[in-house]
LODODREN-522041 format. One line per field, with one value per residue (C-alpha): residue number from 1; x, y, z. Coordinates in nm, 2 decimals, padded with zeros to 4 digits. Example, Ala and Ser with C-alpha at 12.3 -4.5 7.8 and 13.67 -1.06 7.14 Angstrom:
# LODODREN-522041
n	(1|2)
X	(01.23|01.37)
Y	(-00.45|-00.11)
Z	(00.78|00.71)
END
This chain:
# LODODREN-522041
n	(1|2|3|4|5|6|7|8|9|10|11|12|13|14|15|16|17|18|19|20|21|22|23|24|25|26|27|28|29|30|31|32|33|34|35|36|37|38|39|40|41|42|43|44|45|46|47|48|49|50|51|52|53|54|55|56|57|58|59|60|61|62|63|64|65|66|67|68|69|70|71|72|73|74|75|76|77|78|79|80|81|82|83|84|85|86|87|88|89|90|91|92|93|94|95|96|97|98|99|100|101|102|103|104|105|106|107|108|109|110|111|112|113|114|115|116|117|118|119|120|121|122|123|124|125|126|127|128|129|130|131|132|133|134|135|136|137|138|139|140|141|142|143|144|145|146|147|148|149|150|151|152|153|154|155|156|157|158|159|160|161|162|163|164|165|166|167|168|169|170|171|172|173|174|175|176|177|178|179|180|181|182|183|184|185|186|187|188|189|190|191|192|193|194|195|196|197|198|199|200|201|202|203|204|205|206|207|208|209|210|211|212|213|214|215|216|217|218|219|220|221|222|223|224|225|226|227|228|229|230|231|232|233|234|235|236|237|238|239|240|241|242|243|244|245|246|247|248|249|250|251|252|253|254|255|256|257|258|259|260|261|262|263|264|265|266|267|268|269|270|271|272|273|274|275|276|277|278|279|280|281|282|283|284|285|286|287|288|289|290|291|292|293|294|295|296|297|298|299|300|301|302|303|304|305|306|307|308|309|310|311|312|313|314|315|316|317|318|319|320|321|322|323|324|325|326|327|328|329|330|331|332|333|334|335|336|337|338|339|340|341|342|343|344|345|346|347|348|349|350|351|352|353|354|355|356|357|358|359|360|361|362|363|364|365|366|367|368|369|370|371|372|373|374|375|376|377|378|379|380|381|382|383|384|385|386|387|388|389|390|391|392|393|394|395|396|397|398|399|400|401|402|403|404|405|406|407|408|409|410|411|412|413|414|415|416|417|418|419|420|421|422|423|424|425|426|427|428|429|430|431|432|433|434|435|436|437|438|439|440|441|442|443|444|445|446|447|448|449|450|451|452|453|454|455|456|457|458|459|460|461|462|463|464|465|466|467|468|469|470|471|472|473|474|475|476|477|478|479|480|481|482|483|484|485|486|487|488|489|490|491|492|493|494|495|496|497|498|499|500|501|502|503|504|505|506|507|508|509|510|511|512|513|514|515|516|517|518|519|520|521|522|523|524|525|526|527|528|529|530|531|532|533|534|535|536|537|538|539|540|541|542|543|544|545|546|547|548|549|550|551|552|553|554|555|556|557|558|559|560|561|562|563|564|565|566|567|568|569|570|571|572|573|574|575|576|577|578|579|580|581|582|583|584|585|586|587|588|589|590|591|592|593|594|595)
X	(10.00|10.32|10.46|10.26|10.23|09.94|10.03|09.83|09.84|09.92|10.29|10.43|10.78|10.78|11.06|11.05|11.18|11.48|11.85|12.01|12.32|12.52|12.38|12.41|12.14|12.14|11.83|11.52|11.27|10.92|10.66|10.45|10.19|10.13|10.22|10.46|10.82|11.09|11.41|11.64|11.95|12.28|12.21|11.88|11.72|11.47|11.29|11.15|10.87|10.70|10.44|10.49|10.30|10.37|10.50|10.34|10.65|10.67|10.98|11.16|11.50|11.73|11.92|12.28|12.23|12.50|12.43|12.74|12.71|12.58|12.24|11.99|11.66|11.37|11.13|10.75|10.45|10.13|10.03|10.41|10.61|10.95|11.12|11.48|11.74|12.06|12.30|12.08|12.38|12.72|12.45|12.11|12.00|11.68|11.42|11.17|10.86|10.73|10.39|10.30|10.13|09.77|09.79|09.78|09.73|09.56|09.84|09.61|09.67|10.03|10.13|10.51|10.52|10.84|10.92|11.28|11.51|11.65|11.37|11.04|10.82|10.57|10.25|10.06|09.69|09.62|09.68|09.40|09.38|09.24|09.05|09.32|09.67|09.74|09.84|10.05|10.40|10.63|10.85|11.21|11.08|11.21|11.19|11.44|11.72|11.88|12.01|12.01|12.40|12.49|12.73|12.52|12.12|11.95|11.62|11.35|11.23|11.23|11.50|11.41|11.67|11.64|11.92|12.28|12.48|12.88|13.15|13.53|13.54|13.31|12.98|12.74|12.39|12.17|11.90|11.64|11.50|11.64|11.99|12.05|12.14|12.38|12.52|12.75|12.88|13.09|13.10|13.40|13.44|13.45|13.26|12.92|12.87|12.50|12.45|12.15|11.97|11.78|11.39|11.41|11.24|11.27|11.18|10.90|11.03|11.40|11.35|11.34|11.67|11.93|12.25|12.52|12.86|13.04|13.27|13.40|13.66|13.54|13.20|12.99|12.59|12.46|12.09|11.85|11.56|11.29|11.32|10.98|11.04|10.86|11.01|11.12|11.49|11.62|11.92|12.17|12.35|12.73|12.78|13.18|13.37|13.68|13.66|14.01|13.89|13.77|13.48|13.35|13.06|13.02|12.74|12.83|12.78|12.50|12.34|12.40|12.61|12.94|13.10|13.42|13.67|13.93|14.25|14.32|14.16|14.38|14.35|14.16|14.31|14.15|14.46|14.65|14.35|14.21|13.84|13.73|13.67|13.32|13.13|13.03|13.21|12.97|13.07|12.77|12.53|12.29|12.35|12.04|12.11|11.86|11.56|11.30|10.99|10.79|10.45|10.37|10.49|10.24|10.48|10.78|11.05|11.36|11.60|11.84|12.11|11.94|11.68|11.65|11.41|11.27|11.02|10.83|10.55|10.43|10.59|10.31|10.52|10.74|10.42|10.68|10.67|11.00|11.11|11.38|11.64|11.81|12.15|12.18|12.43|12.40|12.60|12.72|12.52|12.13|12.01|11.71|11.36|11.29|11.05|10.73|10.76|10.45|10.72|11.06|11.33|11.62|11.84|12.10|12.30|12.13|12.40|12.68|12.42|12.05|11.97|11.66|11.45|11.19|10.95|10.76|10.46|10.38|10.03|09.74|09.94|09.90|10.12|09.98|10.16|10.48|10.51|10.80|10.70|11.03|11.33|11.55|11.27|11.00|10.74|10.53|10.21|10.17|09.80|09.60|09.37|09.10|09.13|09.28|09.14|09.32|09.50|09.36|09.63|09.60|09.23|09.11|08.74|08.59|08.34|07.99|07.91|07.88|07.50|07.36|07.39|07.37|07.29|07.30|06.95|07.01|07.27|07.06|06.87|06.74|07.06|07.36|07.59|07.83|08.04|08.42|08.59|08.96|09.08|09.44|09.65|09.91|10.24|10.43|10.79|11.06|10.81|10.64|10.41|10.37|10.53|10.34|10.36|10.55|10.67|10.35|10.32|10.11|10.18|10.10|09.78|09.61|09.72|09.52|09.21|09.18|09.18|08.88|08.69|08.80|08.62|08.33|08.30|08.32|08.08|07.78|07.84|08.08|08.39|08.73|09.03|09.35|09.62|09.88|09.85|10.16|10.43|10.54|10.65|10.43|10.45|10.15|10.11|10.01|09.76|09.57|09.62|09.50|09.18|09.11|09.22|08.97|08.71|08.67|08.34|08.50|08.84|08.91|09.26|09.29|09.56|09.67|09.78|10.03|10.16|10.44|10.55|10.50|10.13|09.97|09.61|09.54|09.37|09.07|08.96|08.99|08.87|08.99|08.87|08.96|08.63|08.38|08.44|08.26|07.95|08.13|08.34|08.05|07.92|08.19|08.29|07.98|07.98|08.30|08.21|07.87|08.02|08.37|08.29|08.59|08.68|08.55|08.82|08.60|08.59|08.80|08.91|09.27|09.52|09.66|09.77|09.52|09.23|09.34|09.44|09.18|08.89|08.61|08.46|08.77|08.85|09.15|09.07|09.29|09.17|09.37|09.66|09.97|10.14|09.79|09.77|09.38|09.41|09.76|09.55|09.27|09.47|09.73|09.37|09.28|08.92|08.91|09.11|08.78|08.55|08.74|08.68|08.32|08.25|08.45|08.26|07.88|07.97|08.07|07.81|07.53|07.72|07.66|07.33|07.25|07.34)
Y	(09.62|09.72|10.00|10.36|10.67|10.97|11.30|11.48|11.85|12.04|12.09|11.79|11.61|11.22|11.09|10.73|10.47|10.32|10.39|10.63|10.48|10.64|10.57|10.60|10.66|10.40|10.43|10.63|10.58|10.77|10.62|10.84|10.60|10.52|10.87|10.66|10.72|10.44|10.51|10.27|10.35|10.15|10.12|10.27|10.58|10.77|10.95|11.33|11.47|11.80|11.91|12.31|12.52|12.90|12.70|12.33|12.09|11.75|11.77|11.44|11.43|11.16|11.20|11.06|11.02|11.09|11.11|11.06|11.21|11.51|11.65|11.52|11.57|11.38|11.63|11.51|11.63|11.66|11.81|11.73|11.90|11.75|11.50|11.63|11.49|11.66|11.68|11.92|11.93|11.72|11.49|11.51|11.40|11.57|11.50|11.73|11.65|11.97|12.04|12.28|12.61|12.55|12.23|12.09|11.77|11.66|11.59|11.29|11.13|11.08|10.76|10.60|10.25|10.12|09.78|09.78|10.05|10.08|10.07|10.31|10.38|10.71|10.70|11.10|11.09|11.22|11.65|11.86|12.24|12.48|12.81|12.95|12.88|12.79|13.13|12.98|12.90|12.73|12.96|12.89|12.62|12.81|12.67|12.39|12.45|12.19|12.19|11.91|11.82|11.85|11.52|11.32|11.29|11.01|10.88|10.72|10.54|10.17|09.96|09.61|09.37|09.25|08.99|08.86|08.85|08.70|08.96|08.91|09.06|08.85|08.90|09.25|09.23|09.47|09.68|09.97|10.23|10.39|10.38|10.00|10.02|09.69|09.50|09.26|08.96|08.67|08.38|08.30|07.98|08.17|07.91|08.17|08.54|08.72|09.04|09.20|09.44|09.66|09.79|09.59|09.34|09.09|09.17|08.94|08.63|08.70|08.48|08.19|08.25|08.14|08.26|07.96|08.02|07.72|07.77|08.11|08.23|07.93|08.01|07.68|07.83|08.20|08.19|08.49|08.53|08.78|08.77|08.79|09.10|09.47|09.69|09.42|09.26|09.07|08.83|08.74|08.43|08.31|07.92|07.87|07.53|07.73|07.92|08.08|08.41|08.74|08.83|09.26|09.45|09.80|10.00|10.13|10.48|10.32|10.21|09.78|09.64|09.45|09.15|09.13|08.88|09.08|08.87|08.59|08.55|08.50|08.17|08.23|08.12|08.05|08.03|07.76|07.59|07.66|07.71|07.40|07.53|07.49|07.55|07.87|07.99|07.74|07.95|08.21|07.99|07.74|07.37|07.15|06.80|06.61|06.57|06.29|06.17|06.19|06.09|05.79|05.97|06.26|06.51|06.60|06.73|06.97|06.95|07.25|07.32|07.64|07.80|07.99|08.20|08.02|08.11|07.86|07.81|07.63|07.64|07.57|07.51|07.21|07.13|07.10|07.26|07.46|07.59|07.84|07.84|08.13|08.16|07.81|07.55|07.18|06.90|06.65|06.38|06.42|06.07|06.00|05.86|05.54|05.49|05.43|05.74|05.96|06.24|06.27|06.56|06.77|07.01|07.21|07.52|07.80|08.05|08.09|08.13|07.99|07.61|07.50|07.23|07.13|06.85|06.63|06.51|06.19|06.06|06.13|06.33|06.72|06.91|07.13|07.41|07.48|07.51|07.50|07.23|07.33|07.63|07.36|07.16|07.24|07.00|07.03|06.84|06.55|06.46|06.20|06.42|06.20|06.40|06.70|07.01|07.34|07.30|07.53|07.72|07.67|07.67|07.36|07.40|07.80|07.93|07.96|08.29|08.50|08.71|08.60|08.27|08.27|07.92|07.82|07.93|08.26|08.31|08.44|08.16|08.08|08.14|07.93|08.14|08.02|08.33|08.28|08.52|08.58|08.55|08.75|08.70|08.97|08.96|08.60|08.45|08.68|08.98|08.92|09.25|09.46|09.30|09.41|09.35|09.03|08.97|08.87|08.90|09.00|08.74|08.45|08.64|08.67|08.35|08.20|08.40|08.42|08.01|08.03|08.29|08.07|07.75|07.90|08.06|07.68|07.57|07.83|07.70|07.98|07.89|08.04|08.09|08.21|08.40|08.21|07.92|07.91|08.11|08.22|08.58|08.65|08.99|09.22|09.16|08.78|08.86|09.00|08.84|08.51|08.70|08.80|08.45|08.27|08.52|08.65|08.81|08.95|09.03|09.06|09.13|09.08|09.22|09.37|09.76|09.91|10.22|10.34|10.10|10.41|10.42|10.10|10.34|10.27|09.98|09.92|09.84|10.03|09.94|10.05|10.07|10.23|10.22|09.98|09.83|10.09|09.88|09.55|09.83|09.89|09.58|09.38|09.65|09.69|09.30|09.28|09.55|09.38|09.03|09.16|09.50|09.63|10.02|10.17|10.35|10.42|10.28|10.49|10.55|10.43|10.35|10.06|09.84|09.59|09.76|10.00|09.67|09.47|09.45|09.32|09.51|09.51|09.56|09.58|09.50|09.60|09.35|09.53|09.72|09.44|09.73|09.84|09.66|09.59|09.46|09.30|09.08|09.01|08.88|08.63|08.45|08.18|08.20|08.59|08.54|08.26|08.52|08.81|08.52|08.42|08.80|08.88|08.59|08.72|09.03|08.85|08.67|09.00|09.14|08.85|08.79|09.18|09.10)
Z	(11.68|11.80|12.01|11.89|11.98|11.88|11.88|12.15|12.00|11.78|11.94|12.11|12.20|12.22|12.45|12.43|12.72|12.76|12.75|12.47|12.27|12.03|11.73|11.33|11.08|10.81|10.57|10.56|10.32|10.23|10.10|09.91|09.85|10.22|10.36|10.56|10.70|10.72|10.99|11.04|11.27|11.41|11.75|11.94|11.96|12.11|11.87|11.97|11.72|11.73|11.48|11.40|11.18|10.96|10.80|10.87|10.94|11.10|11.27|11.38|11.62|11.67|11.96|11.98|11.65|11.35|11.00|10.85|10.53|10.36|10.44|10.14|10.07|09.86|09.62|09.66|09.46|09.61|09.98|10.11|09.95|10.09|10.29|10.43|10.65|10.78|11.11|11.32|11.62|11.66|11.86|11.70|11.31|11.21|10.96|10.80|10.67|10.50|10.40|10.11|10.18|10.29|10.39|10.73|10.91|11.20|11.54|11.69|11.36|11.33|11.44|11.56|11.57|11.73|11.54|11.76|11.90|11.59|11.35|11.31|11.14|11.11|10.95|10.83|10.78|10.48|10.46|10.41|10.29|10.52|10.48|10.74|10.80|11.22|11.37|11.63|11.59|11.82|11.98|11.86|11.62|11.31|10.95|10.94|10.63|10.48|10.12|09.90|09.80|09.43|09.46|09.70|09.67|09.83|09.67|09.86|09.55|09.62|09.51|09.29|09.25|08.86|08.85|08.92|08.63|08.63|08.56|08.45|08.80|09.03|09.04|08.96|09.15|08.88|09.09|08.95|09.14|09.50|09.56|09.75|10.15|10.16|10.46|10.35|10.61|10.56|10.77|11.00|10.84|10.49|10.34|10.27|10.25|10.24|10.10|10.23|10.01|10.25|10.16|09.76|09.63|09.33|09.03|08.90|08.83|08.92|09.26|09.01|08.85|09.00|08.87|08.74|08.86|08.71|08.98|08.92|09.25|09.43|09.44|09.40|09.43|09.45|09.60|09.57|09.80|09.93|10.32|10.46|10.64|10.64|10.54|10.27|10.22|09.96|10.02|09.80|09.93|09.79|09.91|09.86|09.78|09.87|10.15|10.16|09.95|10.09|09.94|09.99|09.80|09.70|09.55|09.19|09.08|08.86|09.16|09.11|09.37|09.26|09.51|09.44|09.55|09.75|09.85|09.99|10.35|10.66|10.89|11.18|11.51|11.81|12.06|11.90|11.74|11.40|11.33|11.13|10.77|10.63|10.96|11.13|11.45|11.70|12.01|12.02|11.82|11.96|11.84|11.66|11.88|11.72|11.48|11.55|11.54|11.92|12.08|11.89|11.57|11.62|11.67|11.48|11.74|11.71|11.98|12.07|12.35|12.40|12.33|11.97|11.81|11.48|11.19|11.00|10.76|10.42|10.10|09.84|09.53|09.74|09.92|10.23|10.56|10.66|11.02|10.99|11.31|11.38|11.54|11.50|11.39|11.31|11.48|11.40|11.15|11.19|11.09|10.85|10.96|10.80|10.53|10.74|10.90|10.84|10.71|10.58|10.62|10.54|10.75|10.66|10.72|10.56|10.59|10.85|11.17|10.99|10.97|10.75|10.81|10.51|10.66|10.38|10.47|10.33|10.14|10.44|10.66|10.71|10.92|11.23|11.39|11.60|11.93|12.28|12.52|12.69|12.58|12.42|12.21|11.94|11.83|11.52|11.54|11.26|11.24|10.97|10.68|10.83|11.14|11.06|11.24|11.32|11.66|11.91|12.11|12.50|12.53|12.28|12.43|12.38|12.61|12.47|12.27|12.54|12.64|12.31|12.13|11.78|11.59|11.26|11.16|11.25|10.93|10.58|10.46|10.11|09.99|09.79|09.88|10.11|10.35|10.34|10.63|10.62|11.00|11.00|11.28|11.30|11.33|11.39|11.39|11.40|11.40|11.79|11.77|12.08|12.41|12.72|13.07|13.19|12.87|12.69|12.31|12.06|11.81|12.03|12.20|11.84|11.75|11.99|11.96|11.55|11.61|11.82|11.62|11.29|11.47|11.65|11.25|11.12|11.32|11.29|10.89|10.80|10.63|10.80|10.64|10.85|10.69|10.94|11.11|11.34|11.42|11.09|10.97|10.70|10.51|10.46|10.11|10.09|10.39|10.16|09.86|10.02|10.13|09.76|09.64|09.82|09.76|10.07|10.22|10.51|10.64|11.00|11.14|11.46|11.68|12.05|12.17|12.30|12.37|12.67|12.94|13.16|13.10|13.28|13.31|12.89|12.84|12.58|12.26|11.91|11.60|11.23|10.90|10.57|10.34|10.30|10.63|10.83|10.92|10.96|11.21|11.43|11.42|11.53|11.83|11.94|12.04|12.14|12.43|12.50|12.57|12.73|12.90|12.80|12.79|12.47|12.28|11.99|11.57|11.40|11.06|10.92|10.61|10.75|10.41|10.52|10.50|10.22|09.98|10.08|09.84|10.10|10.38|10.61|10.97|11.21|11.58|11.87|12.12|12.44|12.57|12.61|12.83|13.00|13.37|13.29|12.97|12.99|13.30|13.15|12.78|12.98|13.06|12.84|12.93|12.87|12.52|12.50|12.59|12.32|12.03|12.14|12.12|11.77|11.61|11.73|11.59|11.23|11.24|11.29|11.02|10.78|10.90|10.76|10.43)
END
């Protein structure tokens, strides 16, 4: 789970690694709901926190950090009372979050999860009132003012995108809710521009209606998508047959956001040469050589100049299989695969640095997962339905249950009821989780052990479901909504710690549930110590969105520290990552048998 912090007491100052920039905050968002805090700066940071109390206050700097407005604040009801932002110093942006009188929270509670150096988020266990207010308050910590300005308030509400309508002056993007955070980009080339609508989402059903521009100011398709991203994005996409306009987009003071053609765009010149119009600037993007077919036509194989990060995953409604390259270009003419190929294919440039691949399978062919044989090449497995079975990452072959085996006749007999547990990788794609020690990441460590719990599952009789099955980003949402789809008994999400690069010492397990998942909890780290002898680092109790949506006993496992020197060993070893699975899917199975 990636980079977090605890606070250790009941006044402390988090000083994170790595070099200060100057930097500008660009959105912030509280959700109320969660009791969690969005930052997103220009640029990185190194967050400082301190909890103070008479009055309680969460206090959180930005250093090197500007504004760059006025100071605003968001009004809540309940225990907090408000969340407040202003220009502390001509170097430090500060937010408040104030608690109502009587209310307090507990320090070791309040998480920071650093998803880059420019984006954090903070989650607040729930406040509680106490008989007595804290008598101690930090010396020169006063109360924090900061007024809400009468022209400019900012909301935290989120923002939904309900539709793109045609103007007599371009195009107007209609939103309800928060004010929209908007970064707006045009290709070099001119040919597309992408609005980015930061922290909204579509409006249901709006994803399906794509605007018709009959060609208004050049502009021959307008797409609208959700990005699978958290906190969430929606893109709005403008494909040009004329690529000679400047396009620009502004928020309105009703809060939609207008794109506007804006003049005629000047040719670029590189030297003497021109840039070729309808292509992307190719210098700083990698170049898709080929596409083909590999290995006896059981792998499907993408090769590059260099190598590029990529998402990928299946789309159910197409019943296609997409890979998604970033900072890429294509070159040149890609040829087709004939007509006794096991799949067809189309590729083509996304937006000015994305290409898009959508792989059809054909009638008895099912696609596996992803993976880099070599920087420059990725191969996704093609396999019959006859003998289809979830590919197995690095160690096809896991070690026996360790200390105590448990066989099918040790599951609940006499009944027809057959167990379905949801196996939830975390993280994936663009999203890599925590990255430890020598570069290893989270994404690919669960990947390979929620494969070998799902089979050792399948083959005690349980069915196993996986919420991702290669290296696709996958929001948190449709993690759980597959879990209740298929009727889930369980749902185990599995994922790896971090905390400081400085502290090597922490290494161990934790395990987290919200509610119901308390048993399941015990059960499950109980085995998991017992067949790895891992350092216990206690169940504990959390609102992780997981565990909170989730409508089945539900647990989140922390399988090891990617930045502890213990752990971060033991996890680059396939045969330990063999042993963690063997050890998960015991204790699934003592839970089940208890039922």
């Amino acid at each position: 789970m990636k980079f977090h912090w605890l606070l250790p007491s009941f006044l402390s100052v988090f000083l994170l690694a790595g070099a200060a920039e100057a930097a500008r905050l660009q959105s912030w968002r509280f959700d109320a709901s969660e009791n969690r805090l969005y930052i997103r700066t220009e640029g990185g940071v190194q967050p400082k926190a301190q909890l103070i109390f008479n009055p309680t206050r969460l206090v959180i700097d930005l250093p090197g950090t500007s504004l760059g407005r006025s100071a605003v604040s968001q009004p809540l009801s309940g225990a907090i009372e408000s969340v407040r932002v202003g220009q502390f110093d001509d170097d430090t942006t500060r937010i408040v979050v104030e608690l109502r009188d009587g209310f307090t929270l507990d320090p070791q509670q309040v998480k920071f999860r650093g998803i880059s150096p420019s984006e954090w988020t903070v989650d607040l266990p729930t406040p509680v009132q106490g008989a007595t207010q804290n008598p101690i308050s930090e010396p020169g910590g006063e109360r924090l003012s900061v007024e809400p300005s009468a022209t400019e308030t900012q909301s935290a509400e989120a923002t939904v995108v309900q539709n793109v309508q045609v103007t007599a002056d371009g195009f107007l993007v209609r939103t309800a809710g928060g004010r929209p955070q908007i970064n707006f980009q045009q290709s070099r080339a001119g040919d597309i521009a992408t609005l980015d609508i930061e922290g909204a989402t579509l409006a249901p059903g709006a994803g399906g209606q794509q605007p018709q521009t009959n060609g208004k100011y050049g502009v021959d398709k307008i797409e609208v998508r959700q990005l699978p991203t958290d906190p969430p994005v929606t893109r709005v996409t403008l494909r040009m047959k004329s690529s000679n306009t400047q396009w620009r987009a502004s928020v309105s003071n009703s809060g939609s956001v207008v794109l506007s053609p804006g003049g005629t765009r000047p040719p670029i010149l590189t030297g003497s040469q021109p840039v070729p119009v309808g292509r992307p600037a190719q210098a700083s993007l990698a170049r898709v050589q080929s596409i083909d077919l590999a290995s006896n036509g059981t792998q499907f194989v993408v090769r590059t100049d260099r190598q590029v990060s990529y998402t990928s995953g299946w789309d159910q409604s197409s019943k296609s299989y997409w890979i998604r390259l970033a900072s890429s270009s294509l070159t040149g003419q890609i040829p087709q695969l004939d007509g006794n190929s096991p799949v067809s294919f189309t590729a083509s440039q996304e937006d000015a640095e994305t290409v898009v691949i959508w792989v059809q399978p054909r009638s008895g062919v099912q696609v596996g997962r992803v993976t880099r044989p070599n920087p420059q090449l990725l191969s996704l497995q093609l396999r019959s339905s006859a003998s289809a079975q979830p590919p197995v990452t690095r160690d096809p072959n896991p070690q026996p249950l360790p200390r105590r085996t448990i066989g099918a006749g040790d599951l609940p007999q006499g009944s027809n009821r057959r167990f379905v547990v949801a196996i939830d990788p975390g993280h994936g794609g663009r999203d890599p989780g925590a990255v430890g020690i020598q570069g290893i990441q989270e994404k690919e460590i669960v990947l390979d052990i929620s494969y070998q719990v799902a089979r050792l599952l399948e083959q005690q009789g349980v069915q196993a479901v996986m919420t991702r099955t290669d290296d696709s980003e996958i929001d948190l949402e449709p993690r759980v909504s597959l879990a209740a789809r298929v009727n889930a008994t369980l749902f185990v999400s599995i994922h790896a710690n971090a905390i400081n690069m400085s502290r090597p010492d922490i290494s161990g397990i934790e395990t987290y549930y919200f509610d119901s998942g308390q048993d399941l909890a015990r059960v499950i780290h109980a085995s998991i110590l017992d067949g790895t002898g891992a350092t216990d680092r206690r169940v504990r109790q959390a609102r992780f969105y997981v565990l909170r949506k989730s409508s089945m006993p539900s647990v989140l496992l922390e399988v090891g520290f990617v930045t502890g020197a213990e752990d971060a060993a033991r996890l680059s070893d396939p045969a330990y990552r063999s042993q963690m699975a063997a050890s998960i899917a015991r204790g699934i199975l003592l839970y089940l048998q208890q039922r």
